[in-house]
N, C-alpha and C positions, 0 to 999 in steps of 0.2 A: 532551404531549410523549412521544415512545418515542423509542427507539436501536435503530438496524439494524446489525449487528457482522457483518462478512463475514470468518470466523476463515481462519488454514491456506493462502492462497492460495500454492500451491508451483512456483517460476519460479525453471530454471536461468538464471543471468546471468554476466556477464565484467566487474563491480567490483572496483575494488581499485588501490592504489599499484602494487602490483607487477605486472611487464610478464606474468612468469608467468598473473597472475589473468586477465588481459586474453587468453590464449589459451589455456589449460585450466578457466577459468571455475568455480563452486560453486553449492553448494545456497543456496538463499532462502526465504526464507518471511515473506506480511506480512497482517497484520492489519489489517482497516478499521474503523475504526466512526463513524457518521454520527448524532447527534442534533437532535432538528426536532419540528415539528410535523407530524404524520403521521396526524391527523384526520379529512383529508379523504377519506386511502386506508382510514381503518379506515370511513369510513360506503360508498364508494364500490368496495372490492375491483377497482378499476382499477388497472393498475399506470403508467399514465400520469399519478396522483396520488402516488406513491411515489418511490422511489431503488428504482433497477430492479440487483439486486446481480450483475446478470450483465453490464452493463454497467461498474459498479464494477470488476470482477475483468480486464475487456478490457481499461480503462484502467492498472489495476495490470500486464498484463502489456507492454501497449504502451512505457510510463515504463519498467519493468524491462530490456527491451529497448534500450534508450543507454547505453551505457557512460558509467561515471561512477567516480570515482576512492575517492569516500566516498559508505556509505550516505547520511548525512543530505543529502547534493545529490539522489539517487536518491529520497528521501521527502521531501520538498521537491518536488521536479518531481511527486510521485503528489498530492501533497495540491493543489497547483496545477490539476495537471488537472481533479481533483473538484470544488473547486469553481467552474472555469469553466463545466465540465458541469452544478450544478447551483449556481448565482451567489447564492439566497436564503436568509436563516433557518436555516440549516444547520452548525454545530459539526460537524467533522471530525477524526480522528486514526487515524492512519497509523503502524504499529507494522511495523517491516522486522526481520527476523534474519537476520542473517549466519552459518551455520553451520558451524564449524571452519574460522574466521577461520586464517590460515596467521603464525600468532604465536609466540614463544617458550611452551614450555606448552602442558598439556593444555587448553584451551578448547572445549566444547560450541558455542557461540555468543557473537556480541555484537548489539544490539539498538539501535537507534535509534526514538525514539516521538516527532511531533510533531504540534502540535492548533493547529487552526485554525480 
């Protein structure tokens, strides 16, 4: 078994309730990581036997790219695509941050994680 972790993927987007979000838009940023069997790319260093993370990252910005009202619809549709893309043996989790969510308060960020 290994875990391929594709950290940091940083994609302006236009989520959010508010109409504001939807056309001055914010920072994002999400994490993947993908658990499997990866045995046969560690004997074969083909990446045609692997989760190709550049691939990962196109899907993550492609999903980020549809407006959506709540992260976890937005990580839900990335985790969806991944594993259409890759349908077998494969544990998946999709880590989204929302960065100075527009909320009462000083807020950093808020984060949604789900595994599949």
């Amino acid at each position: 078994m290994g875990v391929i972790e594709v950290k940091g993927i940083k994609v302006y987007a236009y989520h959010g309730c508010l109409s504001e979000e939807g056309r001055i838009g914010g920072h994002y940023r999400v994490d993947v990581a993908v658990e499997g069997d990866m045995a046969r790319a560690e004997r074969t260093d083909k990446l045609t036997d692997t989760i190709d993370y550049s691939r990962v990252t196109a899907i993550v910005v492609e999903q980020m790219a549809e407006r959506s009202q709540l992260i976890e619809h937005v990580a839900a549709r990335i985790l969806e695509s991944l594993k259409k893309e890759w349908p077998l043996g494969f544990l998946w989790r999709v880590r989204l941050e929302k960065e100075h969510p527009p909320i009462a308060g000083a807020v950093d960020r808020v984060v949604y994680t789900v595994e599949g």
